[in-house]
ZADO-127386 format. One record per residue (C-alpha): residue number from 0; x, y, z; chain; residue in one letter. Coordinates in nm, 3 decimals, padded with zeros to 5 digits. Each point is the difference from the previous one (the first is absolute). Example, Ala and Ser with C-alpha at 12.3 -4.5 7.8 and 13.67 -1.06 7.14 Angstrom:
2
PT   num        xx        yy        zz   cadena   residuo
PT     0    01.230   -00.450    00.780        A         a
PT     1    00.137    00.344   -00.066        A         s
This chain:
310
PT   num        xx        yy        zz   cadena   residuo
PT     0   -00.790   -00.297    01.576        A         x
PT     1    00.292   -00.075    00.215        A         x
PT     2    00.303    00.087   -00.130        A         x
PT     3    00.319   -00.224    00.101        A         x
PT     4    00.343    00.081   -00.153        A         x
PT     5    00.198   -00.312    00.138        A         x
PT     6   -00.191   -00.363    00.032        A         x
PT     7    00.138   -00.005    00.357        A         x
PT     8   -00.228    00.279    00.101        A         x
PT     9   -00.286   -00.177   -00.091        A         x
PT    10   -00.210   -00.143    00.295        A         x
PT    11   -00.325   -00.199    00.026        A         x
PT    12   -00.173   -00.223    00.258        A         x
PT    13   -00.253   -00.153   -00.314        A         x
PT    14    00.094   -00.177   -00.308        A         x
PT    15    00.057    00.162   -00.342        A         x
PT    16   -00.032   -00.034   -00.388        A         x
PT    17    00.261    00.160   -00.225        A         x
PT    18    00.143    00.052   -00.309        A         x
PT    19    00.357    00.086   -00.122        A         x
PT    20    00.103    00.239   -00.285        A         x
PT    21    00.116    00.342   -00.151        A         x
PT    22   -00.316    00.094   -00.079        A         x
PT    23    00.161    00.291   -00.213        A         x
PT    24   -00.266    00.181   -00.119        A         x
PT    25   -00.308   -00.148    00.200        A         x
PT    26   -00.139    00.010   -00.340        A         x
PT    27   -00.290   -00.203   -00.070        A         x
PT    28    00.181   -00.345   -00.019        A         x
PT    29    00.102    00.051    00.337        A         x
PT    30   -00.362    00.151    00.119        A         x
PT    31   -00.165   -00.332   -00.097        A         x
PT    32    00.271   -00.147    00.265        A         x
PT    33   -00.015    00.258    00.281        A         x
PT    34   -00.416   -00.054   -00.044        A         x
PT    35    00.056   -00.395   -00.026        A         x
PT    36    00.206    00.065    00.334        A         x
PT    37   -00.252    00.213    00.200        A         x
PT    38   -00.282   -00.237   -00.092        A         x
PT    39    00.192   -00.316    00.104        A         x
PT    40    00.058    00.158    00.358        A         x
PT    41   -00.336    00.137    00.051        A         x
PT    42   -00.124   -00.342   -00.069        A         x
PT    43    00.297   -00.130    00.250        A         x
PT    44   -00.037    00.256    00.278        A         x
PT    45    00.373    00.055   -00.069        A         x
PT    46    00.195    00.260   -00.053        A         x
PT    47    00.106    00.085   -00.351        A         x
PT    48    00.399    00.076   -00.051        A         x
PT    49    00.211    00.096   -00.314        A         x
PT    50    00.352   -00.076    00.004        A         x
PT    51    00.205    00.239   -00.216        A         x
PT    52    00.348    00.056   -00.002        A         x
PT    53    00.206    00.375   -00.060        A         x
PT    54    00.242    00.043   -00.144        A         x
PT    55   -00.106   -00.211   -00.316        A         x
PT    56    00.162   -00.330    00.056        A         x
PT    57    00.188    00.083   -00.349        A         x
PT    58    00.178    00.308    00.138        A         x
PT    59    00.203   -00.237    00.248        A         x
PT    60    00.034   -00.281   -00.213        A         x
PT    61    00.072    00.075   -00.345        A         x
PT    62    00.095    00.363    00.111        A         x
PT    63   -00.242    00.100   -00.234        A         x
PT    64    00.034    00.408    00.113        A         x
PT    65   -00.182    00.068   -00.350        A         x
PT    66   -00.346   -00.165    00.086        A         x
PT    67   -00.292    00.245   -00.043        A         x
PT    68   -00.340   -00.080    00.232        A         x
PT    69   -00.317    00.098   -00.059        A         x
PT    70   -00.102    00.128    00.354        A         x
PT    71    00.236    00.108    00.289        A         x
PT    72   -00.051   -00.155    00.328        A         x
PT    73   -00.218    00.291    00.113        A         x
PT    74   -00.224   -00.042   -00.277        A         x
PT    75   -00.013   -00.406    00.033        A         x
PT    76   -00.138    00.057    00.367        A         x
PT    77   -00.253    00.278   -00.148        A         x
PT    78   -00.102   -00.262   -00.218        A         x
PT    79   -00.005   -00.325    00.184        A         x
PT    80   -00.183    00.202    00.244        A         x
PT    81   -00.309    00.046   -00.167        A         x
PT    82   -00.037   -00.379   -00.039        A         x
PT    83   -00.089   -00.045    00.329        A         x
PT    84    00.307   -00.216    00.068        A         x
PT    85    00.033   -00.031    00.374        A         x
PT    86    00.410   -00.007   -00.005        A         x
PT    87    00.232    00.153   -00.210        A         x
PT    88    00.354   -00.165    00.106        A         x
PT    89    00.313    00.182   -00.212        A         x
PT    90    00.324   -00.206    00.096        A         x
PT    91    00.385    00.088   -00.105        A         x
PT    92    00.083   -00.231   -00.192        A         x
PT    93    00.376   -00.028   -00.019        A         x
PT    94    00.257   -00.274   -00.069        A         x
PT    95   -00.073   -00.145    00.359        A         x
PT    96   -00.316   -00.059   -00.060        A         x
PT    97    00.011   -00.133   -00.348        A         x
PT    98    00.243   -00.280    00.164        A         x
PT    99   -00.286   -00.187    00.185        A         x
PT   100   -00.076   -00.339   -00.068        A         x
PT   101   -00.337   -00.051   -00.162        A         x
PT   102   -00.159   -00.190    00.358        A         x
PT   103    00.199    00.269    00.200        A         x
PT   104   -00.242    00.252   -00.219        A         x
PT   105   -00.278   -00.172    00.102        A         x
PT   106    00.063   -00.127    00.340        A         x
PT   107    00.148    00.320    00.128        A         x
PT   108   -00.191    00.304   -00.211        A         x
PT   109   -00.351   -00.198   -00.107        A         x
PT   110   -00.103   -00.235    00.254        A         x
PT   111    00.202    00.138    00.356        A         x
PT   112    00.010    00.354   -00.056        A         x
PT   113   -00.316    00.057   -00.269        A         x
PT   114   -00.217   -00.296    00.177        A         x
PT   115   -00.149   -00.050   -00.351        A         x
PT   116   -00.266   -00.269   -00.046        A         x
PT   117   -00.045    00.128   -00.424        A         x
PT   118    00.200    00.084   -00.226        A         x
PT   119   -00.063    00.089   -00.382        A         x
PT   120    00.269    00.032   -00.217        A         x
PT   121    00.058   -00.035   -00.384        A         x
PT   122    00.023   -00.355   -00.123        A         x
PT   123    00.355    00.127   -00.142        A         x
PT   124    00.117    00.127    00.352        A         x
PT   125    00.385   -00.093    00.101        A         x
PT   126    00.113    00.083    00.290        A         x
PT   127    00.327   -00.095    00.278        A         x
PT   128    00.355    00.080   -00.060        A         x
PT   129    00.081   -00.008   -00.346        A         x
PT   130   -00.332    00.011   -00.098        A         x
PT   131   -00.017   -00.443   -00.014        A         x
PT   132   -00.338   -00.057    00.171        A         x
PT   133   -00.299   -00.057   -00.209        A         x
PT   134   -00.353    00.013    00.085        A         x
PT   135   -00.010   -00.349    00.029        A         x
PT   136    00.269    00.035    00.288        A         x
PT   137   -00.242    00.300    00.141        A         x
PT   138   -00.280   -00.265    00.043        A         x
PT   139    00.171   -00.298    00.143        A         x
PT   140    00.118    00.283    00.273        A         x
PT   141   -00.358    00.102    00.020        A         x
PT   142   -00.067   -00.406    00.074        A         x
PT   143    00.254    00.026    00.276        A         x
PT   144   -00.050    00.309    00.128        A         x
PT   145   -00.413   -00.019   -00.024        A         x
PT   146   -00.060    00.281   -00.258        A         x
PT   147   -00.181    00.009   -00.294        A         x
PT   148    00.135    00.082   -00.355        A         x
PT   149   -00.219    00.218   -00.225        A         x
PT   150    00.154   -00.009   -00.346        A         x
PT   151   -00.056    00.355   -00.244        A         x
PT   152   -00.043   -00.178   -00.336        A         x
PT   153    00.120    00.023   -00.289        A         x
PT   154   -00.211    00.187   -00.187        A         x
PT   155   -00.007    00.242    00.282        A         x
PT   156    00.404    00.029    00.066        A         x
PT   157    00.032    00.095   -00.418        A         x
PT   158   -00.277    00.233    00.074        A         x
PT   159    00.228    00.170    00.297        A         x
PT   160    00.333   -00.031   -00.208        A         x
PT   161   -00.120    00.090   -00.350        A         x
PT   162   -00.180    00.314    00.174        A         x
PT   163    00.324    00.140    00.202        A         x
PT   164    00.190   -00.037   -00.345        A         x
PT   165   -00.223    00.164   -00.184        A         x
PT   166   -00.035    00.276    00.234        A         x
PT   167    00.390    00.101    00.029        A         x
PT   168   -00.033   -00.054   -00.368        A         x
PT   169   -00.200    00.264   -00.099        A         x
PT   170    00.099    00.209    00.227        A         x
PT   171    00.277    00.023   -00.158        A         x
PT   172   -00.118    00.047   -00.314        A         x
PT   173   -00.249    00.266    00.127        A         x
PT   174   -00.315   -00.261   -00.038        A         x
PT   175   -00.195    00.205    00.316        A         x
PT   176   -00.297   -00.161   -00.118        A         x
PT   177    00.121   -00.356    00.009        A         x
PT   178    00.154    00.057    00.335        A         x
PT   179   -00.284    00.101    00.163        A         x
PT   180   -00.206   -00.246   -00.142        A         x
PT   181    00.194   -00.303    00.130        A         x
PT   182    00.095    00.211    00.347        A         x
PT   183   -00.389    00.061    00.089        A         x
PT   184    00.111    00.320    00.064        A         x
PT   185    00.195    00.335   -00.156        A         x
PT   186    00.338   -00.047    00.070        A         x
PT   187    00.187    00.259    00.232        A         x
PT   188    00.260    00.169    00.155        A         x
PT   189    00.067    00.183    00.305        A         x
PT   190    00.290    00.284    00.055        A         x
PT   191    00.109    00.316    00.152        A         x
PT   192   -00.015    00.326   -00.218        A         x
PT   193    00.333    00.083   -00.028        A         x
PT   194    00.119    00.377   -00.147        A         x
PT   195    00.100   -00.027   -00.380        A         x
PT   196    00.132    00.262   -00.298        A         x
PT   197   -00.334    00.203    00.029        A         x
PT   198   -00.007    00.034   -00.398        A         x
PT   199   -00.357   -00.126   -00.021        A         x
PT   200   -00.147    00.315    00.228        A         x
PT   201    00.159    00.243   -00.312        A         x
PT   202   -00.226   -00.220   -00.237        A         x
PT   203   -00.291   -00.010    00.250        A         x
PT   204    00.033   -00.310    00.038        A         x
PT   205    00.120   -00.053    00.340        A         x
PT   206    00.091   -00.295    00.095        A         x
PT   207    00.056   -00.243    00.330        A         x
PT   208    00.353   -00.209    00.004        A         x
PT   209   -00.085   -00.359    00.114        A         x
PT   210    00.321   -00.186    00.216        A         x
PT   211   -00.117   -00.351    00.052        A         x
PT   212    00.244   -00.111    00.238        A         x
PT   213   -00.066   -00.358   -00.049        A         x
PT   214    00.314   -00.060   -00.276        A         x
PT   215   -00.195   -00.406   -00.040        A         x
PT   216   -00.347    00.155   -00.083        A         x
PT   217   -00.097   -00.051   -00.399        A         x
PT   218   -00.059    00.354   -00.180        A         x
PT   219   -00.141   -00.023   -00.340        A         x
PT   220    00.128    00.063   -00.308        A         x
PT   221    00.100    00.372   -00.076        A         x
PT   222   -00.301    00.185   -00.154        A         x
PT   223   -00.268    00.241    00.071        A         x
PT   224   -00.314   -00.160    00.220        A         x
PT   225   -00.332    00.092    00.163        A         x
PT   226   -00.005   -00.015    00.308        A         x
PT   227   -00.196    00.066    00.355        A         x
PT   228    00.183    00.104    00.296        A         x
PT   229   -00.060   -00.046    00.362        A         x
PT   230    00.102    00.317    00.283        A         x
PT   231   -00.074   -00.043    00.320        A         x
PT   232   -00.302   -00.237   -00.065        A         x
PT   233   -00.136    00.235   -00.307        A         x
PT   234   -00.021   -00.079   -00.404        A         x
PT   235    00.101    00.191   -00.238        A         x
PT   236    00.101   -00.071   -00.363        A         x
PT   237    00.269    00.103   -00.238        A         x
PT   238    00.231   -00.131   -00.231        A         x
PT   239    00.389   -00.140    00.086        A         x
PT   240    00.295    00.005   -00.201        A         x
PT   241    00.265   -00.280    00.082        A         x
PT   242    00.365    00.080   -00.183        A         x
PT   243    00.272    00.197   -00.065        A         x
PT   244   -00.114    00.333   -00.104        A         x
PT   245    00.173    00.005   -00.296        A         x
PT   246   -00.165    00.340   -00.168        A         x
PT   247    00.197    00.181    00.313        A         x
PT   248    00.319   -00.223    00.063        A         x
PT   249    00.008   -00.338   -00.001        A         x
PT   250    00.043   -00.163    00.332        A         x
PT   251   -00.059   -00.275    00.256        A         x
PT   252   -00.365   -00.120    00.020        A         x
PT   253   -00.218    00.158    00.156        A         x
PT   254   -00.419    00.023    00.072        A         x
PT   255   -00.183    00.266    00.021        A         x
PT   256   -00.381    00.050    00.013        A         x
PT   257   -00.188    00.323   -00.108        A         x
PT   258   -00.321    00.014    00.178        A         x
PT   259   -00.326    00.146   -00.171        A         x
PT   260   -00.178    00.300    00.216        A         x
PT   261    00.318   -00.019    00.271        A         x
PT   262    00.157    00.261    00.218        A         x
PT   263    00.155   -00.088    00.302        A         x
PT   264    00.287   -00.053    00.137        A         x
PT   265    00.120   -00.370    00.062        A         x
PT   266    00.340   -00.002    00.042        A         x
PT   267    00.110   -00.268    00.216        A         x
PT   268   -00.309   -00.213   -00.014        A         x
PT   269   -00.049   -00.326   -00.100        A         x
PT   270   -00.245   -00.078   -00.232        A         x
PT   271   -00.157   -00.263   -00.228        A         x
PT   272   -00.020   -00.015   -00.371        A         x
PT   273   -00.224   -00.283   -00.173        A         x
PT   274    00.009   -00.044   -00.351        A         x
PT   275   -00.276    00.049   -00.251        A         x
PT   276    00.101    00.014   -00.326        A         x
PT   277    00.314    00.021   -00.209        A         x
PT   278   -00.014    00.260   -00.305        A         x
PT   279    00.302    00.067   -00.123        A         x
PT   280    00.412   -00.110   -00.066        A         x
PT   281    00.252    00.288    00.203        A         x
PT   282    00.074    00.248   -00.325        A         x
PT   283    00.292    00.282   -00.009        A         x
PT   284   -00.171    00.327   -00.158        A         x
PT   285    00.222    00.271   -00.155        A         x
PT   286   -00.121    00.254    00.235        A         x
PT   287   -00.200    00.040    00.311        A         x
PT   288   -00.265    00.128   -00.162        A         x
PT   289   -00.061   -00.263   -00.249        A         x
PT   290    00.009   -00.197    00.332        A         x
PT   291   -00.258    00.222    00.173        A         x
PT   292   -00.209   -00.072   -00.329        A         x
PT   293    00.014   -00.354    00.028        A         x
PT   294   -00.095   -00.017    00.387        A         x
PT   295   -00.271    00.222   -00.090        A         x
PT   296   -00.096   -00.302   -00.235        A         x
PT   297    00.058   -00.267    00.285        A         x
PT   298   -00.199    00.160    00.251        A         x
PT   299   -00.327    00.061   -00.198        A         x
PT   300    00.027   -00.355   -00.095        A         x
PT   301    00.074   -00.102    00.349        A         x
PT   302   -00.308    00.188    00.106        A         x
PT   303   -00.206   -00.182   -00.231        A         x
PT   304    00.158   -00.343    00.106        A         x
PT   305   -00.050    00.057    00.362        A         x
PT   306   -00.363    00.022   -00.014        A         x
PT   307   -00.036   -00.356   -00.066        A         x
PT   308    00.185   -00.071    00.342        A         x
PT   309   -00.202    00.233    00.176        A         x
């Protein structure tokens, strides 16, 4: 996949079919349209292109600093990538850009600079400055401009709305299960192991501090989960604690990840956490031991959860 991170480094000599969106989660609402989308250009001999815009259109506009996403850009190309999409085209979008006129959007970006003879976009789509054009608008510019509309229905667009709500939804509420389920996959996240108080070592339970440096990515809802963990391309499993620590002195949030049958250094190194399972609320315990008892508890019923994942 060819990776583009402004629309006016994007170059081709045939004609194109593409689709426009956050795709933020590339869950499966989004796979049915990145499959739709590689199918429709195979059958064209075009190329395929997504259009996707960073930072979230509601960051400029509304100033919304607060929104959570469900993937980082990193991941979303990760994703997208194993689609078999042919372009991956990541534009700034800024308060420039959200000033063009809906035919200057299409003219300039879709038809001169995209050379798109498809497009297929949600029957709801609205697009230009202010956000005024309709789909209707969309095709009479496809009449003019000789491309084809391909509406997402309705049934499909609820699909790929109800799904991302969902998903942040329980996430938040520590629903792992329903996540996953509507994301195809286990959700994730990626950071650097960063050094922390060292208390869990005196409890042998070491443990690895997470810094995802990404201050827009989603993280669940505080809680004790099972999870797997990727380092340097190997799986290992474990169980994660995101919170405040409160049994030692409450604090700022923070993740950390005890890994089962572990012992090497990682400082430094990024890896990847994917969540199984949720199994219990953050508690504060009167002592570290009767906190060493109960992560006795969680990891023998961690073990037993991660064999089904196996």
């Amino acid at each position: 996949m060819n990776i583009h991170n402004n629309i006016n480094l994007f170059q081709t000599k045939g004609k194109t079919i593409v689709t426009i969106g956050t795709f933020d989660g590339v869950h499966l609402g989004h796979q049915k349209v990145l499959t739709k989308l590689k199918n429709a250009a195979i059958e064209r001999k075009a190329e395929s292109v997504l259009l996707t815009f960073f930072p979230h259109p509601r960051m400029v506009l509304q100033q919304d600093l607060d929104i959570k996403l469900l993937n980082t850009i990193e991941e979303k190309k990760e994703l997208i990538s194993s689609f078999g999409i042919d372009n991956l085209i990541i534009h700034p979008f800024d308060a420039k850009f959200s000033r063009l006129t809906a035919e200057d959007f299409v003219k300039m970006i879709l038809v001169d600079q995209l050379n798109l003879c498809k497009i297929i976009i949600g029957y709801d789509h609205r697009f230009g400055r202010n956000r005024t054009a309709t789909i209707e608008d969309l095709i009479a510019f496809g009449e003019k401009y000789n491309f084809e509309v391909e509406q997402i229905t309705a049934k499909e667009i609820d699909e790929i709305s109800i799904s991302s709500t969902k998903i942040r939804t329980a996430l938040l509420e520590g629903d792992i299960k329903t996540a996953n389920t509507f994301l195809g996959y286990k959700y994730n996240l990626t950071g650097a192991v960063i050094e922390g108080k060292k208390i869990g070592r005196t409890i042998n339970f070491p443990t690895a501090n997470i810094k995802v440096s990404e201050n827009y990515k989603l993280i669940p809802k505080n809680g004790v989960y099972v999870v797997s963990a990727n380092i340097d391309n190997d799986e290992y499993f474990g169980m994660m604690n995101i919170g405040t620590n409160p049994t030692i002195s409450e604090g700022n949030q923070s993740i950390e990840v005890h890994l089962f049958d572990f012992n090497k250094s990682i400082y430094d190194k990024e890896i990847k956490i994917s969540f199984l399972e949720r199994i219990r609320d953050e508690r504060k315990f009167d002592s570290l031991e009767d906190l060493k008892i109960q992560l006795e508890k969680d990891k023998t019923l961690s073990i037993e959860k991660i064999e089904q994942y196996k």
